[in-house]
C-alpha positions in Angstrom: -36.8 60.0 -41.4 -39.5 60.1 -43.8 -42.1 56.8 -44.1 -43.9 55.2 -46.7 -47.5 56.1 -46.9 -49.8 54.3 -44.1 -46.5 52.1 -42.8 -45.9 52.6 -38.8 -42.1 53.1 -37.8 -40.4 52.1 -34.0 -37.2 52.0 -33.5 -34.4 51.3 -30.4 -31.7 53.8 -29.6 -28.7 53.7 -27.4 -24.8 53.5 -27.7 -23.8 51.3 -28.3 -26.4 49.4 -29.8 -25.6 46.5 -32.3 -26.3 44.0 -30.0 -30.3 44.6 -28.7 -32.4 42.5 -28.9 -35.3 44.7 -29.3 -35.8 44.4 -33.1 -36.0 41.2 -32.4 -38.9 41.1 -29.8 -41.1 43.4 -31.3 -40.7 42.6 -35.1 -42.3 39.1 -33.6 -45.1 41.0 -32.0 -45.6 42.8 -35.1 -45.8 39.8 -36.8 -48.1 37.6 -34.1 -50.5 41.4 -34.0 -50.9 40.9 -38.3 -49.0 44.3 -38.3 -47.4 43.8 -41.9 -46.9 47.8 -42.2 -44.9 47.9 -38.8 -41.2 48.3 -39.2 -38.6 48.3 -35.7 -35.4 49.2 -36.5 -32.3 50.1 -34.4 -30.0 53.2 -34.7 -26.7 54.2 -33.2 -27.5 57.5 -31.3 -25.7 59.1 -28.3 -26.3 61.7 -26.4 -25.1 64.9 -28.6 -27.5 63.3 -31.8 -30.3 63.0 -29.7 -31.9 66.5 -30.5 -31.1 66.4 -33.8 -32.3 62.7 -34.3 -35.9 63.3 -32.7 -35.8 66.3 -34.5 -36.4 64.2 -37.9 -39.0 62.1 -37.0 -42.2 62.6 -39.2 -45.9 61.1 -38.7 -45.4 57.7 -39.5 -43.3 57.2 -36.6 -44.9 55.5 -33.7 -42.3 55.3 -30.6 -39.1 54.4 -29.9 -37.1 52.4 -27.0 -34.2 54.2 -25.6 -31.4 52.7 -23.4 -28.0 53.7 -22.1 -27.2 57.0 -22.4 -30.4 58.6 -23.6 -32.8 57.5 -20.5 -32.3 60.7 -19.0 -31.1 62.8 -21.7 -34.2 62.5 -23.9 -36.2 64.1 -20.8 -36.0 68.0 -22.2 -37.1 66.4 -25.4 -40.6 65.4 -24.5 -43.8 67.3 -23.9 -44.5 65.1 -20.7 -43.4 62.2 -18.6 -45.1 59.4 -16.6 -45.3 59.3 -12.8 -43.3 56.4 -13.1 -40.4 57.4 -15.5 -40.5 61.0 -13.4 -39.6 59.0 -10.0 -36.4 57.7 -11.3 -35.9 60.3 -14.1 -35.3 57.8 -16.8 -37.5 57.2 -19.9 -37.1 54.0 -21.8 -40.4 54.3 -24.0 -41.8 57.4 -26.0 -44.8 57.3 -27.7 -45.5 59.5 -30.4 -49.1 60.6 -30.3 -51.3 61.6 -33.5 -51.3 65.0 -32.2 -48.3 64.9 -32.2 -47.1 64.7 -28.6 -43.9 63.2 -27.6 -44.4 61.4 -24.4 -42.0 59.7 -22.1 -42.7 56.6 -19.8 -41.0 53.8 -18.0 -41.5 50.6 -18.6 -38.2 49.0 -17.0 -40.3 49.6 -13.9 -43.6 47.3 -14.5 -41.6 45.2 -16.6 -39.6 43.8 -13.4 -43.0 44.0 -11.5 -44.0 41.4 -13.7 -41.7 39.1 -14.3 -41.3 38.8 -10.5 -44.8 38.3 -10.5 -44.7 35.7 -13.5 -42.7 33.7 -10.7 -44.7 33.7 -7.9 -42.8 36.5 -6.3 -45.4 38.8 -5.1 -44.7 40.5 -2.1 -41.4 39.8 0.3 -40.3 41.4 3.4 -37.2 42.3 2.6 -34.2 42.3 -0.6 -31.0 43.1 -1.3 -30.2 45.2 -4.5 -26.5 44.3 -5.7 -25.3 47.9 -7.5 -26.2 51.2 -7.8 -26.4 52.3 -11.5 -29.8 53.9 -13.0 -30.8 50.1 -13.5 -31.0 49.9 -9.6 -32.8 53.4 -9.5 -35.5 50.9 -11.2 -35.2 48.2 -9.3 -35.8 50.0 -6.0 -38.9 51.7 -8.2 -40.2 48.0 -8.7 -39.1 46.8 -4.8 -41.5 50.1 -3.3 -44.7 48.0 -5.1 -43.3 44.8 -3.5 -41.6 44.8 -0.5 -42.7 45.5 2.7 -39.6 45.9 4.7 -36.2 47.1 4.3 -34.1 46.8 0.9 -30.2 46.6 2.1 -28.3 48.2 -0.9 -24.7 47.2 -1.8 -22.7 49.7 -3.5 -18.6 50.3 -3.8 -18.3 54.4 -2.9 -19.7 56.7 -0.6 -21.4 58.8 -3.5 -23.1 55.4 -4.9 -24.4 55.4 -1.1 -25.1 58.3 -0.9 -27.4 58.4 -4.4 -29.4 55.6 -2.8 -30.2 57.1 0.1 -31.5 59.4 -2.1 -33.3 57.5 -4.2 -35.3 55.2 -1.0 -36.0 58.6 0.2 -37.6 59.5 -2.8 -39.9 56.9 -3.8 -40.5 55.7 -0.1 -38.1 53.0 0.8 -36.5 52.3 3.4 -33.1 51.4 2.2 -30.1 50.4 4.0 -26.6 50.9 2.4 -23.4 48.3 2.9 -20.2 48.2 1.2 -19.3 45.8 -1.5 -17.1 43.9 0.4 -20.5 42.7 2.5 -21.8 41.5 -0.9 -22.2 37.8 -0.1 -24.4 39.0 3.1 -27.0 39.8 0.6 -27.9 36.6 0.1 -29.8 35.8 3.4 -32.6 38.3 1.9 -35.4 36.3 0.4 -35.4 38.5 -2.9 -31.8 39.3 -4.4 -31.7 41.7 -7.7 -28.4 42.1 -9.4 -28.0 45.3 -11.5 -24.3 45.2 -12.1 -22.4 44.8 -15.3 -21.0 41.5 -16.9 -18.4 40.1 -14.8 -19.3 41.9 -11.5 -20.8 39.2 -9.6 -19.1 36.1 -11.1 -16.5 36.1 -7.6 -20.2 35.9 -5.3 -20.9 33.3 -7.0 -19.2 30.5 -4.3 -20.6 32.8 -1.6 -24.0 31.2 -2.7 -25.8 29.5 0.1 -27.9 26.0 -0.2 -31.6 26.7 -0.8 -31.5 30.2 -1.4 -34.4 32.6 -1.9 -34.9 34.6 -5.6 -32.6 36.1 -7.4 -33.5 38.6 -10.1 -30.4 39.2 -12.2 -30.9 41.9 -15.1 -28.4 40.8 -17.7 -29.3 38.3 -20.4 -25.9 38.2 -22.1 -24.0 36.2 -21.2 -26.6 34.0 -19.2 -26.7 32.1 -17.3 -23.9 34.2 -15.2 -21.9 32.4 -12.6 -23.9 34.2 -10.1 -27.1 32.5 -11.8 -26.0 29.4 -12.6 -24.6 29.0 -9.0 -27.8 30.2 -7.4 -30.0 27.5 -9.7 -27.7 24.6 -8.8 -28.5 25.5 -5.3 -32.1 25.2 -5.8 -33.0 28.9 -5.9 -35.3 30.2 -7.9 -33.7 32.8 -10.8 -35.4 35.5 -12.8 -33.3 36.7 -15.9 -32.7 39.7 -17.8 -34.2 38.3 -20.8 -37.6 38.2 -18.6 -37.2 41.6 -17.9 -36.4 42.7 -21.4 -39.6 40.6 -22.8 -41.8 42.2 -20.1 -40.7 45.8 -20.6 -40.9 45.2 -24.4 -44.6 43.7 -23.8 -45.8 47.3 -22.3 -44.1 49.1 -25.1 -45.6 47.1 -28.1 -48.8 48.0 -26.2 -48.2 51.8 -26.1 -46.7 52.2 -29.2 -49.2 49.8 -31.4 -52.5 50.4 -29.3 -52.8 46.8 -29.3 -53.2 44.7 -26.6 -52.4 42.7 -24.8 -48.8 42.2 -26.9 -47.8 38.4 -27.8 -45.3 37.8 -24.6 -45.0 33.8 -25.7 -44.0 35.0 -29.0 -41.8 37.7 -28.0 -40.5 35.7 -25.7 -39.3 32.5 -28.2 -38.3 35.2 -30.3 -35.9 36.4 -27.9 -34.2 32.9 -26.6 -34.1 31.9 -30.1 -32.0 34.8 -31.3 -29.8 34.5 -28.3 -28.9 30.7 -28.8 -28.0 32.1 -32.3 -25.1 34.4 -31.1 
């Protein structure tokens, strides 16, 4: 993994991984920052090349982005963790420091902070969290900064119930577990944050009620999703998974390059551009 002399190296790395979007984000913040000698590249890694991948890295790397399944396998890699990628033991940003420290955050967790924020969704009283994978470990993360009141969980098995339980009991929320078959129930809550995969939520999508509240729905491909597109023809107001990814992607440009605060506009066209492209 060796760089060329003064050039700064990032990179994303998950499996699979041909399809994020990450190059794409922070090559235009490079570019918007003047950062000619930055490169962001992606890589193919799972879980047993991890090690031996981070192993390689020399000097002129500066970070990388990890997604699924390295979030929590990288942790045993790094010489220390954030408070918030500790809470929900999943890292999705390591910087590498100049002395040459290997340190883990999470920025999945701010990153859905702000986006709420970036549409007027500061605080609510209560939400509903559709799933119960490591994204909704985050999302309950972001929901103990925001909500005041109970978060009603809906998962499909007694062990996804039982994990969050586990999880509002660990970062102080009081959550509230229902069975998938209650889905459509969730959407009396004023804030609604889907964390399933493609395809999950498409059959809620009729269940929809007029003038709903928010939904925050973490996928960005395909988008809209039925779910989405039902909820904005009903006049609610939607948050995507491309806002997330910019957002997240904004706090690691920052980490990683020292600069701030990272081009989100830019990053941002960058983004929807590429994905009208597909």
């Amino acid at each position: 993994m060796a760089s060329n002399e003064g050039s700064r190296r990032a990179a994303v790395l998950g499996s699979p991984i041909a399809h994020s979007l990450s190059p794409v984000l922070h090559r235009a913040a490079y570019a918007d920052l003047g950062l000619g000698h930055w490169s962001y590249d992606r890589f193919e890694v799972d879980e047993a090349g991890l090690a031996g991948f981070m192993e390689k890295l020399d000097a002129g790397w500066a970070g990388l982005s990890l997604t699924m399944p390295l979030k929590r396998a990288v942790i045993p890699l790094l010489d220390g963790v954030s408070a918030a990628a500790a809470s929900v033991e999943a890292v999705n940003t390591v910087v590498l420091t100049e002395d040459g420290r290997r340190l883990g955050d999470n920025t999945d967790i701010p990153g859905m902070v702000a986006a709420l924020r970036e549409r007027g969704v500061e605080r609510t009283e209560s939400a509903a969290v559709l799933g119960a994978g490591a994204t909704a470990s985050s999302a309950l993360a972001a929901l103990s900064q925001i909500c005041t009141g109970q978060v009603t969980t809906y998962v499909r098995s007694r062990a996804r119930a039982d994990e969050m339980r586990g999880w509002g009991e660990r970062l102080g929320v009081n959550v509230v577990v229902a069975d998938w078959a209650e889905a459509d129930q969730a959407f009396a809550a004023p804030l609604v944050v889907a964390t399933t995969p493609a395809g999950t939520t498409d059959a809620l999508a009729a269940a929809v009620p007029d003038a709903p509240g928010t939904l925050f729905d973490v996928l960005y491909e395909p988008w809209p999703t039925a779910l989405a597109a039902a909820w904005a023809d009903r006049g609610g107001a939607v948050v995507g998974g491309l806002d997330l990814l910019v957002h997240q992607a904004v706090l690691q440009v920052e980490q990683m390059t020292g600069r701030s605060p990272a081009p989100l506009a830019a990053m941002r066209a960058a983004g929807e551009a590429a994905l009208a492209a597909r």
